[in-house]
C-alpha positions as CSV (number, residue, x, y, z in Angstrom):
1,X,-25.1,-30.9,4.6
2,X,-21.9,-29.5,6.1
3,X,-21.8,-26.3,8.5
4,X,-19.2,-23.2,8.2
5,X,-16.5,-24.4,10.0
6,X,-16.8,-28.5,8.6
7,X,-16.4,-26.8,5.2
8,X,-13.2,-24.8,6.5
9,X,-11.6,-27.7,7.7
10,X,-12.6,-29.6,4.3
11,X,-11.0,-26.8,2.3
12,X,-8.3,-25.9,4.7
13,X,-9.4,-22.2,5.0
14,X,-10.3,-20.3,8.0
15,X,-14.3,-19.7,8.7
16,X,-13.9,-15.8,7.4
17,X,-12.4,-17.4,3.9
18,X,-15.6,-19.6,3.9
19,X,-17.9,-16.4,4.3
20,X,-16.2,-14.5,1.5
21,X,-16.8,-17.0,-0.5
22,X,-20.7,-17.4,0.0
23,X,-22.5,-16.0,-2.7
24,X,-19.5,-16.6,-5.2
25,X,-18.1,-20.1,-5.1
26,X,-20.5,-21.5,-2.1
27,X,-23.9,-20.9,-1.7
28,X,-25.6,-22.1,1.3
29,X,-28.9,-22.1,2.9
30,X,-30.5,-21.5,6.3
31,X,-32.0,-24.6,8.1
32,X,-34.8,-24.2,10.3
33,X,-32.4,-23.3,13.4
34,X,-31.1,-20.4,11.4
35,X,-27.4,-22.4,10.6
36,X,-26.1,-21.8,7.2
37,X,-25.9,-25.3,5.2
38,X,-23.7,-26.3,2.3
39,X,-23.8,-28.7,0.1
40,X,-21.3,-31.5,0.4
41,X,-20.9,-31.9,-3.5
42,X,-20.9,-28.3,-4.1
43,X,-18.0,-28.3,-1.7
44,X,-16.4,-30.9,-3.2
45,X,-16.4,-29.1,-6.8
46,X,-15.0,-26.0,-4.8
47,X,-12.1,-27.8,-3.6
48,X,-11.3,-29.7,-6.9
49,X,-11.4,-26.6,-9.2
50,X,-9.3,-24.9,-6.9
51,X,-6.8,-27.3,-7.2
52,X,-7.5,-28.1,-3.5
53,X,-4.6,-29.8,-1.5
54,X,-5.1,-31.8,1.5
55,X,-5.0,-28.9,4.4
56,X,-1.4,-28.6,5.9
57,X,-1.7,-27.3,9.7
58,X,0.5,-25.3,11.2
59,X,0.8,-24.2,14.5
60,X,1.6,-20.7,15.5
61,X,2.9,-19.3,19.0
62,X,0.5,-17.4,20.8
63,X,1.3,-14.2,21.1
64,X,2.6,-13.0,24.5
65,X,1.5,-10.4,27.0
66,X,4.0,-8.0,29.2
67,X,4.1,-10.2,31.5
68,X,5.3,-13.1,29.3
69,X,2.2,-15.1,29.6
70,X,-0.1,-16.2,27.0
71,X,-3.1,-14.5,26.1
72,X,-4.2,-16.4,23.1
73,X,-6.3,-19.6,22.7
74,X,-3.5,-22.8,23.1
75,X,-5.4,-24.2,20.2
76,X,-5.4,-21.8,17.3
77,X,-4.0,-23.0,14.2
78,X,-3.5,-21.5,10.6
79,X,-3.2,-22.9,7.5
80,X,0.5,-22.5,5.8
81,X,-1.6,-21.6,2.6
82,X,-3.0,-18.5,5.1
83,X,0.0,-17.8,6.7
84,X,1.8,-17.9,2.8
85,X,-0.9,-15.4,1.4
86,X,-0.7,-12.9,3.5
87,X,3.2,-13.2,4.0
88,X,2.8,-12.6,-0.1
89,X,0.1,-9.9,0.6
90,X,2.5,-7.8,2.6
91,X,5.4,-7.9,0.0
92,X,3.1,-6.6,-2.3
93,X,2.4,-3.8,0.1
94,X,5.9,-3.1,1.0
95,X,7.1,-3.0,-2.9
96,X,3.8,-0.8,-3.7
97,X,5.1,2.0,-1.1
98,X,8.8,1.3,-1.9
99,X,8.0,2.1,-6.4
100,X,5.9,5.1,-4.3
101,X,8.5,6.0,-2.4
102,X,11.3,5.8,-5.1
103,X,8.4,8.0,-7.4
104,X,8.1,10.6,-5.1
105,X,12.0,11.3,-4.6
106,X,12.7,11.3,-7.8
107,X,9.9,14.1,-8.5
108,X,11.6,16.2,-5.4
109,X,15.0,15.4,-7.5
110,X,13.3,16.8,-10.5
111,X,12.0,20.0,-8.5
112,X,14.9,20.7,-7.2
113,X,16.7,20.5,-10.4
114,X,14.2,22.9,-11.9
115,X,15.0,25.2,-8.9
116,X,18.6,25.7,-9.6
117,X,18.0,26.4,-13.1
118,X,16.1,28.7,-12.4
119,X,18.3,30.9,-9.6
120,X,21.0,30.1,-12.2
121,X,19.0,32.0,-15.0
122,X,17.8,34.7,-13.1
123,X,21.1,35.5,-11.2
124,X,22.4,35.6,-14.7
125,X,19.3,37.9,-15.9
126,X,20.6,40.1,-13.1
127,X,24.3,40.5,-14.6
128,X,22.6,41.0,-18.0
129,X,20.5,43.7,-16.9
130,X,23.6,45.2,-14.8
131,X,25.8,45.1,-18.0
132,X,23.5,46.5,-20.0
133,X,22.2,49.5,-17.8
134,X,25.1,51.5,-16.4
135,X,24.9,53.2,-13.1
136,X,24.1,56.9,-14.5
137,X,21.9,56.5,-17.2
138,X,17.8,55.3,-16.6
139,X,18.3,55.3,-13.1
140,X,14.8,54.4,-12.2
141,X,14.5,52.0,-15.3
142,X,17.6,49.6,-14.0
143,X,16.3,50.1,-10.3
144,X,13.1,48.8,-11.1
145,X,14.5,45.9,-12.7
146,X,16.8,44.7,-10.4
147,X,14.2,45.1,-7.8
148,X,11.9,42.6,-10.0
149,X,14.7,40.0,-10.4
150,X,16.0,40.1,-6.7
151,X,12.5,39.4,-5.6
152,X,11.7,36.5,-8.3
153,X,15.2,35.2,-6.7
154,X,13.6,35.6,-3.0
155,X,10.2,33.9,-3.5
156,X,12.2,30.8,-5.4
157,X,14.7,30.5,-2.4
């Protein structure tokens, strides 16, 4: 019968790793002084279908205050495997938001694109309708017009 933390140091994974794992790959039980239990074979069969490696320690800096002093436990260790995943993790999480990133400015490309063609279109609506009505005749019909175009051009400024 091993506790939480001899099973984290038989797998090489921190204490939190073992918890997320109860109920999936471990499955302890609570002795009579409310301490969860595992069983040593159970562990065992963890490890080996995990392709389990013997534990490989490595020992971090504590991180430093203002004043340059330490403000961490001397003794905390992690395992490379730990320190690895979430090295990996945070990649993942910068290349996520870099593809999102890359998405989004080439949608505001796009837009902006759109935009131009539009002005371009509608400024040459406006010569159109300029060619086509002269000054003396309709009056009120190429006013109205031009006052329809000039503010379609406004709003997509």
């Amino acid at each position: 019968m091993l506790t939480r933390s001899q099973v984290a140091r038989r797998l090489g994974k921190s204490i939190a790793t073992v918890r997320r794992m109860e109920g999936f790959d471990l499955n302890p039980w609570t002795d009579e002084r409310g301490v969860n239990r595992f069983d040593a074979d159970e562990v065992d069969a963890v490890a080996k279908s995990a392709g389990h490696r013997a534990p490989q320690r490595l020992d971090l800096p504590a991180p430093r205050g203002r004043s340059g002093t330490s403000n961490a436990n001397p003794d905390r260790t992690s395992t490379v495997d730990d320190v690895r995943g979430l090295v990996i993790a945070h990649a993942r999480e910068i290349d996520r938001e870099r593809a999102t990133a890359q998405a989004h400015a080439q949608a505001v490309q796009a837009l902006r694109g759109q935009n131009e063609t539009i002005r371009a279109d509608l400024r040459a609506c406006i010569v159109l309708v300029l060619q086509l009505v002269e000054p003396g005749q309709r009056p009120s019909l190429r006013d109205r017009a031009l006052d329809a175009l000039q503010a379609i051009v406004k709003r997509s400024a």
